[in-house]
C-alpha positions as CSV (number, residue, x, y, z in Angstrom):
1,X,-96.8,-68.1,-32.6
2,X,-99.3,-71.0,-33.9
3,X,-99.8,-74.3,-32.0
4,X,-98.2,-75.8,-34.6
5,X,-95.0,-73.6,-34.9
6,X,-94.8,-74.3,-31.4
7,X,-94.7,-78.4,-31.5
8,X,-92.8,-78.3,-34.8
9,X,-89.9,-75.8,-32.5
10,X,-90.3,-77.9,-29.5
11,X,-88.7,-81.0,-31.5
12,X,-86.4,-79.4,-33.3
13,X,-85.0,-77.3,-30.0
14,X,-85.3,-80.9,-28.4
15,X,-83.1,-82.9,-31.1
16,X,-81.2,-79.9,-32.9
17,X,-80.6,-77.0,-30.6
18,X,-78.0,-75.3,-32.8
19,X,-80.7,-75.4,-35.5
20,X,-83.0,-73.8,-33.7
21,X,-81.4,-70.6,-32.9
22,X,-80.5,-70.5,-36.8
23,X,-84.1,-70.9,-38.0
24,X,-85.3,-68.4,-35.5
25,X,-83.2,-66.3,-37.2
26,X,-84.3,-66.7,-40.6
27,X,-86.4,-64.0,-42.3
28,X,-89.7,-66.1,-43.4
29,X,-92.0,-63.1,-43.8
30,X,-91.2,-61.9,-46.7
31,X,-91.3,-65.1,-48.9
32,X,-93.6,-64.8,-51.2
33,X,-96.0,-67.4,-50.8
34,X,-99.3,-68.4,-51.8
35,X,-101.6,-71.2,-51.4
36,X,-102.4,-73.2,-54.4
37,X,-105.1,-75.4,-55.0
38,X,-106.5,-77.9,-57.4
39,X,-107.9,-82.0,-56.3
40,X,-105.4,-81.2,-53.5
41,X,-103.1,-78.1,-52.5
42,X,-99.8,-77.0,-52.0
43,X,-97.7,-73.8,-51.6
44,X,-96.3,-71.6,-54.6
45,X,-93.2,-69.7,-53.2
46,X,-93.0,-66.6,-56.2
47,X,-95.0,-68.9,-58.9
48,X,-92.6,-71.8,-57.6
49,X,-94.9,-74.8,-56.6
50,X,-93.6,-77.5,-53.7
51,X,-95.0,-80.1,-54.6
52,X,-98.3,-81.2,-56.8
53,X,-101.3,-79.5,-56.1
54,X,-103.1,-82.3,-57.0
55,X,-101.9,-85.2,-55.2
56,X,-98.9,-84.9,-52.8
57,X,-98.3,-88.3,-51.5
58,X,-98.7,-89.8,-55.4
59,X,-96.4,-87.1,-56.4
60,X,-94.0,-88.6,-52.9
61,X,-94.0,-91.9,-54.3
62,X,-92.8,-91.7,-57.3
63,X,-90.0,-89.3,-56.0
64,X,-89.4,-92.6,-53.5
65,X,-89.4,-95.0,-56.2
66,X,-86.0,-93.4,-58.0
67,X,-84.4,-94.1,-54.6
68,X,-82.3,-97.8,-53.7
69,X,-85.4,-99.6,-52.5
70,X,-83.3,-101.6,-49.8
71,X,-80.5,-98.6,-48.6
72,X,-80.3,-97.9,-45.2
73,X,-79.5,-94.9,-45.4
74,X,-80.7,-92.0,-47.7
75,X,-80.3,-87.8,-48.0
76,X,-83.2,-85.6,-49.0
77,X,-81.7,-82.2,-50.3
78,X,-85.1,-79.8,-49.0
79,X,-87.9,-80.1,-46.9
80,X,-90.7,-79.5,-49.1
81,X,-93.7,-80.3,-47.3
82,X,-92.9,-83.3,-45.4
83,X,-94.6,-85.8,-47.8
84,X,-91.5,-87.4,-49.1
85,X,-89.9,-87.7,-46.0
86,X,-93.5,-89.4,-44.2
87,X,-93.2,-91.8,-47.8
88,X,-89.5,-92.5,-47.0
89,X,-90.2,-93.7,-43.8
90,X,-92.6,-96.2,-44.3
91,X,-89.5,-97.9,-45.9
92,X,-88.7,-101.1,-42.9
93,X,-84.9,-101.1,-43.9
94,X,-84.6,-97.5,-43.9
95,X,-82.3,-97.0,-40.5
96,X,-81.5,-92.9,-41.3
97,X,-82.6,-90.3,-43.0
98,X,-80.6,-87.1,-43.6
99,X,-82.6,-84.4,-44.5
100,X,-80.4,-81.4,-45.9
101,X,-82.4,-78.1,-45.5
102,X,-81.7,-75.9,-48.7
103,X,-83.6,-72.7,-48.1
104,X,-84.1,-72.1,-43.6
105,X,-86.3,-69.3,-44.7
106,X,-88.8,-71.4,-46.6
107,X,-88.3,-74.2,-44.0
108,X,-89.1,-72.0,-41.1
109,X,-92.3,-70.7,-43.1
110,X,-93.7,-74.6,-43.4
111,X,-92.8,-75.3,-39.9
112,X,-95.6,-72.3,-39.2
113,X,-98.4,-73.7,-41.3
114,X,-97.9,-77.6,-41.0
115,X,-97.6,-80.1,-38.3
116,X,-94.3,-81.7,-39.5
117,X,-93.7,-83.1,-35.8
118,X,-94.6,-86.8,-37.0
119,X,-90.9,-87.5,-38.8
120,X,-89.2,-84.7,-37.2
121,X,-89.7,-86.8,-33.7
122,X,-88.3,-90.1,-35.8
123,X,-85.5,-91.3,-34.1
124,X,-83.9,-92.2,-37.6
125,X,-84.4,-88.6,-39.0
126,X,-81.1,-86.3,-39.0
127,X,-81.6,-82.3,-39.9
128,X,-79.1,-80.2,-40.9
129,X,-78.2,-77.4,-43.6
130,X,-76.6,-78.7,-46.9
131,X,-74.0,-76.1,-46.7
132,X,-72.8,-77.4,-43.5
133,X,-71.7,-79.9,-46.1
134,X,-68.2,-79.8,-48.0
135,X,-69.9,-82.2,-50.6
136,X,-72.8,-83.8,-51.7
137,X,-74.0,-86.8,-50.1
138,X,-75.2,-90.1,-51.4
139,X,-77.8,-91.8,-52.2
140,X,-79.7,-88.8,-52.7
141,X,-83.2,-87.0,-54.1
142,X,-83.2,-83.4,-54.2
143,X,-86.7,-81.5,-54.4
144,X,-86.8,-80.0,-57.8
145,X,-88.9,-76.9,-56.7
146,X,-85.8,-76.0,-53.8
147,X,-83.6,-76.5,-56.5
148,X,-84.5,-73.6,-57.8
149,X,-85.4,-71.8,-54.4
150,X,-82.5,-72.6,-52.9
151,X,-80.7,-69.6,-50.8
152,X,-77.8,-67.6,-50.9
153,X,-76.3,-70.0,-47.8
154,X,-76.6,-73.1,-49.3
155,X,-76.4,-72.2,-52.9
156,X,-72.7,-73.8,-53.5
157,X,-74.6,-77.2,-52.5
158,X,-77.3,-76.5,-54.7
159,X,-74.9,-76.1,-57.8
160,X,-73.4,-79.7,-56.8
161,X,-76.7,-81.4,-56.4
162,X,-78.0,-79.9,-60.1
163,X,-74.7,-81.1,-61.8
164,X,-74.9,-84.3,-60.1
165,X,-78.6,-84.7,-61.8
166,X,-78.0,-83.7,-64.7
167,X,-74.5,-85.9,-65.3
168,X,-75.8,-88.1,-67.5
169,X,-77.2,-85.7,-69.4
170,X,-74.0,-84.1,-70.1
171,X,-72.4,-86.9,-71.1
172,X,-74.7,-87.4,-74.0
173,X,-72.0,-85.5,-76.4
174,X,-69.4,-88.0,-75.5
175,X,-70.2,-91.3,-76.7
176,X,-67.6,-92.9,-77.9
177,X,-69.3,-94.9,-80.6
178,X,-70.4,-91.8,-81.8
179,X,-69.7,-91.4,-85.8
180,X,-68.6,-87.8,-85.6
181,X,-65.9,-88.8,-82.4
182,X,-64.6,-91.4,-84.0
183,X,-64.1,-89.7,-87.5
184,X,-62.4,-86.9,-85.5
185,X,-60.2,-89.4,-84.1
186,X,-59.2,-90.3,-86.6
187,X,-58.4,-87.1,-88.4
188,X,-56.5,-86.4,-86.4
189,X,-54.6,-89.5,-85.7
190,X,-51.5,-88.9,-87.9
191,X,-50.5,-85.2,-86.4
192,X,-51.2,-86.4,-82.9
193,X,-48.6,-89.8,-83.5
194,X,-46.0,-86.7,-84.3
195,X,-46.4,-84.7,-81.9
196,X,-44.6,-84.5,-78.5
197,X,-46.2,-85.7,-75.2
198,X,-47.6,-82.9,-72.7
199,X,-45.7,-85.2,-70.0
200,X,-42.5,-83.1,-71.0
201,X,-43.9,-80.4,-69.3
202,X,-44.4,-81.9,-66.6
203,X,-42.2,-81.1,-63.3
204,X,-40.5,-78.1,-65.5
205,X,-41.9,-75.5,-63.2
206,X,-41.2,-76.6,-59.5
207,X,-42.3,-73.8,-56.8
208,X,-42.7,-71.3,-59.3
209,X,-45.9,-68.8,-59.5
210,X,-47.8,-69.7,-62.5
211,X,-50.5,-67.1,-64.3
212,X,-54.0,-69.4,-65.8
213,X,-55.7,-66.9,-68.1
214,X,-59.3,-67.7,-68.6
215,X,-61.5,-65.7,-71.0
216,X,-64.0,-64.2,-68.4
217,X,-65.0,-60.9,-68.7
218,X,-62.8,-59.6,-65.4
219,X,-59.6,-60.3,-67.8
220,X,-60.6,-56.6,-70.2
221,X,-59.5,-55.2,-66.1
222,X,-56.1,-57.1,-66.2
223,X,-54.7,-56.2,-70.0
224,X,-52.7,-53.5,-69.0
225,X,-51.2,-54.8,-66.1
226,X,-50.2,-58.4,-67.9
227,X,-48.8,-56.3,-70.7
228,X,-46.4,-54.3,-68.4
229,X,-45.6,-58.1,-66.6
230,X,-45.2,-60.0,-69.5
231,X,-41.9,-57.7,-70.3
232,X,-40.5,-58.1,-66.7
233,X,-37.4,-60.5,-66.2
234,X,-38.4,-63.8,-63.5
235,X,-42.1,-63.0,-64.2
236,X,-44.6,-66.1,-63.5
237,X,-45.5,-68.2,-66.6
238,X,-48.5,-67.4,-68.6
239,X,-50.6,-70.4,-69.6
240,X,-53.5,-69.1,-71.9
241,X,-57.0,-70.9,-72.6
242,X,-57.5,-70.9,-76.3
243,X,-60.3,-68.7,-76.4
244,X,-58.5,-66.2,-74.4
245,X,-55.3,-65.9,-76.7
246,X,-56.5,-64.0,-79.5
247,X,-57.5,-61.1,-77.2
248,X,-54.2,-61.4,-75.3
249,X,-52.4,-60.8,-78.7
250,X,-54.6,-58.1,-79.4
251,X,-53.5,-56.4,-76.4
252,X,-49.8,-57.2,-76.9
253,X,-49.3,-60.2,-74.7
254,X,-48.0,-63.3,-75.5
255,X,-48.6,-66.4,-74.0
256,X,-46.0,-69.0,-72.6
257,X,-48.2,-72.1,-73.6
258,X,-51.7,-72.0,-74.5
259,X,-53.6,-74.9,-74.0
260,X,-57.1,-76.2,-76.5
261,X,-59.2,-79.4,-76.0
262,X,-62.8,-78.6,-77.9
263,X,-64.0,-79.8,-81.6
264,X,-65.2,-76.5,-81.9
265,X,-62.1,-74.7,-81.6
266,X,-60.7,-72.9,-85.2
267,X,-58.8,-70.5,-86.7
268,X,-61.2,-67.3,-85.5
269,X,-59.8,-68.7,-82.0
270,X,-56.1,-69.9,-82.6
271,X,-55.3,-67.7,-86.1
272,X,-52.0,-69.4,-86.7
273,X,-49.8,-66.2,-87.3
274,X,-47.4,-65.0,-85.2
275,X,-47.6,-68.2,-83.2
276,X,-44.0,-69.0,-84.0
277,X,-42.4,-70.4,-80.4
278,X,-46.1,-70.7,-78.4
279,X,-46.8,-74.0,-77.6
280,X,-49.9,-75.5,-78.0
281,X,-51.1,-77.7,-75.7
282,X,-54.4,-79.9,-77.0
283,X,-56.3,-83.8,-77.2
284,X,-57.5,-85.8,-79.7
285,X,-60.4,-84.3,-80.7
286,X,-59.0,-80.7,-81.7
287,X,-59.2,-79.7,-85.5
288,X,-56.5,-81.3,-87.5
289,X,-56.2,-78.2,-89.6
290,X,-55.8,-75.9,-86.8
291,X,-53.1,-78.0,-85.2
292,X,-51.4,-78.2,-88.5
293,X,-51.3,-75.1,-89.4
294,X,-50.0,-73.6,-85.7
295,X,-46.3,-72.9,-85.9
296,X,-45.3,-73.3,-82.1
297,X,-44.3,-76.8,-80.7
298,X,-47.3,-79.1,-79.9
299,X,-47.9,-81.3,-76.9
300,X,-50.4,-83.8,-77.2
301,X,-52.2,-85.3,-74.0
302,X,-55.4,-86.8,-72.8
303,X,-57.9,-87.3,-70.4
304,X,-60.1,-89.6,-68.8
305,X,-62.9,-89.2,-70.7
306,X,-64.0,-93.0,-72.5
307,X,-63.4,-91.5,-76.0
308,X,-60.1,-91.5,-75.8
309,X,-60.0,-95.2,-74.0
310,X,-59.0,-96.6,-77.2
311,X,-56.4,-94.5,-78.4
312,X,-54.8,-94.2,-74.6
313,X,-54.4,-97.8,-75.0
314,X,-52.2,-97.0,-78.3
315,X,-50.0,-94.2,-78.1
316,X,-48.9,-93.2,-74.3
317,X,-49.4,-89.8,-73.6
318,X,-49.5,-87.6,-70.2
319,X,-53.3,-87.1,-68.8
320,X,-54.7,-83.8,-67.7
321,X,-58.2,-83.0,-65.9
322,X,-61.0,-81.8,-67.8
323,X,-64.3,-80.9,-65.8
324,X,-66.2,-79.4,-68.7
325,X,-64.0,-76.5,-69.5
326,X,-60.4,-75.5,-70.9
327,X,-60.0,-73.9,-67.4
328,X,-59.5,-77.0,-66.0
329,X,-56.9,-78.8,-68.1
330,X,-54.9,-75.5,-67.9
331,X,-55.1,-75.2,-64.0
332,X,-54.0,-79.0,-64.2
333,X,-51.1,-78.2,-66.6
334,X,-49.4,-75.8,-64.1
335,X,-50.1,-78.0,-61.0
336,X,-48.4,-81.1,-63.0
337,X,-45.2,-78.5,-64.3
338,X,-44.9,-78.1,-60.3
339,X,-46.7,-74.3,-59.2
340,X,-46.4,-73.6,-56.1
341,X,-48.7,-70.9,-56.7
342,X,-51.5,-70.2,-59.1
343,X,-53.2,-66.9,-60.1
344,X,-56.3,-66.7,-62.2
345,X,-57.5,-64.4,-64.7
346,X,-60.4,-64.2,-66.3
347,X,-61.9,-67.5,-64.1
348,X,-65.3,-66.1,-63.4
349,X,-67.9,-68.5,-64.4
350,X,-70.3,-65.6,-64.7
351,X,-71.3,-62.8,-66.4
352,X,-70.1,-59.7,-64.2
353,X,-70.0,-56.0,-65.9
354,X,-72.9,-57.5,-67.9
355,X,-70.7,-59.5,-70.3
356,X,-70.2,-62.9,-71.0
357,X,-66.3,-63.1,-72.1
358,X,-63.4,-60.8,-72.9
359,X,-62.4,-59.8,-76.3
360,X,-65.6,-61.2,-77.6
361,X,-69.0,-60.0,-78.6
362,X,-71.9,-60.7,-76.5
363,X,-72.8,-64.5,-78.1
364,X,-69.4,-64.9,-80.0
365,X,-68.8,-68.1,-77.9
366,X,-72.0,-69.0,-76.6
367,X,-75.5,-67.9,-75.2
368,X,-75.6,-64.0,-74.4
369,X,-76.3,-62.5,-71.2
370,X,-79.7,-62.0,-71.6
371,X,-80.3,-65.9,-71.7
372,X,-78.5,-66.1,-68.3
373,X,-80.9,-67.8,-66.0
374,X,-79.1,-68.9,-63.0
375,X,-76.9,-67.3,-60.2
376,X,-73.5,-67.1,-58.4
377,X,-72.0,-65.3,-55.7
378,X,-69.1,-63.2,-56.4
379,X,-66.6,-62.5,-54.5
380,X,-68.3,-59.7,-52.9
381,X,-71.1,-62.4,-51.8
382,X,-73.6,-60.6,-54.3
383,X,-75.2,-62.4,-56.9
384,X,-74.1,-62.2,-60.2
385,X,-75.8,-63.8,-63.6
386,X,-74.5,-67.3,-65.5
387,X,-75.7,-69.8,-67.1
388,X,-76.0,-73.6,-65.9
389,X,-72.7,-74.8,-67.2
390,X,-70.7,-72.4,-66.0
391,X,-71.9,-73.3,-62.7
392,X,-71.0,-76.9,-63.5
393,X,-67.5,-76.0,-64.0
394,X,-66.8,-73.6,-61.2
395,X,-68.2,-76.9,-58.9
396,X,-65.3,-79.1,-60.8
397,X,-62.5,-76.5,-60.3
398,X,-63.8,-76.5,-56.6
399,X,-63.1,-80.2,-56.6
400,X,-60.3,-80.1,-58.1
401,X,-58.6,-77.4,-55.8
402,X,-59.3,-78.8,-53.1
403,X,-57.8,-82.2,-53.7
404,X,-54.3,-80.4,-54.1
405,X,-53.8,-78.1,-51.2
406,X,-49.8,-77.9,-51.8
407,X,-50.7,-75.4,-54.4
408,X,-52.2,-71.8,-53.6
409,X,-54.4,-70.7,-55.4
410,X,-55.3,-66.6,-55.5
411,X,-58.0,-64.9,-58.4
412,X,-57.0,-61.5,-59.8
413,X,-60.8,-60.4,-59.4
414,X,-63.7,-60.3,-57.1
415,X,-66.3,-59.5,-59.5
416,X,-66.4,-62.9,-61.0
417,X,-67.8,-66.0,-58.9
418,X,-66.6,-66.8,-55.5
419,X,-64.2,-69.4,-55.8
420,X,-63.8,-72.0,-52.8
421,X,-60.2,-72.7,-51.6
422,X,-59.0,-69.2,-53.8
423,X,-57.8,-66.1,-52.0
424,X,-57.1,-63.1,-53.6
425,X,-53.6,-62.2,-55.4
426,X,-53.0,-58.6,-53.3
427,X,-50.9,-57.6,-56.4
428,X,-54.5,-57.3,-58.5
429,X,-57.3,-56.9,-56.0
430,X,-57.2,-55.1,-52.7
């Protein structure tokens, strides 16, 4: 054990006890890392740089200068090096900083090779793991480099902090002076008026046990067994995604309601035949001619999203939660008709048995699996390949779940991603 590790352990043992014994713990061997070097150095942890290797502390304040200038208090998601944190306290009105430890492993490695004893010893300076978390905290500055070397532990946090970044981002396709929005608005404007508000359904379902079929690839495992349901007398309701009710018809089943909220959405997705008696539950900005020509009831709704401020302003309809995926505003449907209990198909957020959805060829509704880049646990606590979105959305349903803990909610799979605040329905997985 270096001098260093041993004045870096001293402080932390001294301030954080707890934390000690779980960095000791950490396996910091077998990181790959490397030094790097150019007008300065850093490390590279498996071709993943910490910082520049050219000037760290320039690199540090201009990190620093995306911050609130006069906050009190601020949280750095990762340790890097220790530069930002030595910038961030120069700051005189900075009274704490909470620094959020994303990857011990790495952590523990730094702590062996530099003297980091100079902010760990500042009385303003709180350490902890993000995961010991529920949410993220703000104002914050994530490292970019332990965004991406974040661990299995606090991965959950890391999918949080990435979505928070890249919010506004996101929201780029959702202008509301946007010329396509409003010409879709106004399309479909005149079926919308005529339709019949998703309120109706509301408080229709009290206590009852309510089925949310999503279009992951887990769902091919569950055909057979909805089929055989689906013809059983008192069974639970079946709300549908839209992209999920061809195959179900394929294999037999037909959905109770089946809920659409995306442009995108046409007839390869909601073919219009035999859709006699299935109501369709959609916003605004679905296809005109797909609503037109479905022959089940339709219940229009909204939600918050500012491109449909206007029109909420002009025709009262019953508001649903979207999060960046049909998922949600389904889940949401059977909360607001009154479940007592939910159970997901299909609501894996990943790519498990190497595929991205069921019913659909690899690419049919977005990027294949071999363009996943990113990471989930499933619920086996293995890692299993998505893409960046997904991840988004399985943070939103997270949220969302747990602001309503009346309602239990239970996944029919455990090969998908790990779901927090879901058990498992005993009925489908064992």
């Amino acid at each position: 054990m270096s001098e260093i590790f041993e004045h870096n352990l001293q402080i932390i043992g001294t301030r954080w006890p707890g934390l000690l014994a779980r960095l000791l713990a950490e396996d910091s061997e077998s990181l790959p890392v490397e030094l790097v070097e150019g007008l300065g150095s850093t490390l590279s942890v498996g071709g993943i740089q910490l910082t520049s290797r050219h000037d760290r502390v320039a690199e540090a304040r201009l990190q620093a200068a995306s911050l609130p200038p006069d906050s009190p208090l601020l949280h750095l998601y990762g340790t890097g090096l220790g530069d930002l944190q030595q910038v961030l306290l120069e700051w005189p009105t900075l009274q704490r900083l909470c620094v959020h430890v994303l990857n011990g492993a790495l952590f523990k490695r730094v702590l062996g090779l530099l003297d980091q004893g100079s902010w760990l010893g500042d009385p303003r300076v709180e350490l902890s793991y993000a995961a010991d978390h529920p949410e993220i905290l703000l104002p914050f500055f994530a490292l970019p480099a332990e965004l991406v070397l974040a661990d299995d532990g606090n991965a959950r946090m890391r999918d949080r902090l990435v979505g928070e970044v890249h919010l506004t981002f996101n929201n780029r396709e959702f202008n509301p002076q946007s010329l396509e929005i409003v010409q879709r608005l106004q399309d479909s404007r005149e079926v919308f008026e005529s339709d019949r508000d998703v309120a109706e359904l509301f408080s229709t379902r009290e206590g009852q046990h309510i089925y949310v079929i999503g279009t992951g690839p887990t769902l091919e495992q569950q055909f057979e067994r909805l089929h055989a349901i689906a013809r059983q007398p008192d069974r639970p309701l079946f709300i549908s995604v839209d992209t999920a009710y061809r195959p179900l018809r394929e294999h037999g089943i037909r959905p109770d309601i089946v809920v659409s909220i995306d442009q995108r959405i046409g007839f390869r997705h909601l073919p219009p035949e035999a859709s006699e008696g299935v109501p369709l539950v959609y916003m605004p900005m679905s296809d005109p001619q797909v609503l037109q020509a479905w022959k089940g009831p339709r219940y229009g709704g909204y939600s918050i999203s500012p491109i449909y401020a206007q029109v909420r302003q002009q025709l009262q309809r019953g508001l649903l939660f979207v999060g960046g995926s049909v998922l949600h505003p389904a889940v949401d449907l059977a909360v607001k008709m009154g479940a007592a209990r939910i159970t997901l198909f299909g609501a894996d957020f990943a790519f498990p048995m190497n595929k991205t959805h069921a019913g659909w060829k690899d690419g049919d509704l977005g990027p294949g699996v071999d363009l996943a880049r990113h990471w989930v646990l499933d619920g086996h606590g293995q890692r299993v390949r998505t893409q960046l979105n997904f991840r988004r959305y399985l943070v939103e349903l997270e949220r969302y779940i747990a602001r309503h803990p009346q309602v239990a909610f239970l996944n029919s799979s455990r090969a998908g991603a790990g779901i927090v605040g879901v058990g498992f329905d005993r009925e489908f997985v064992q």
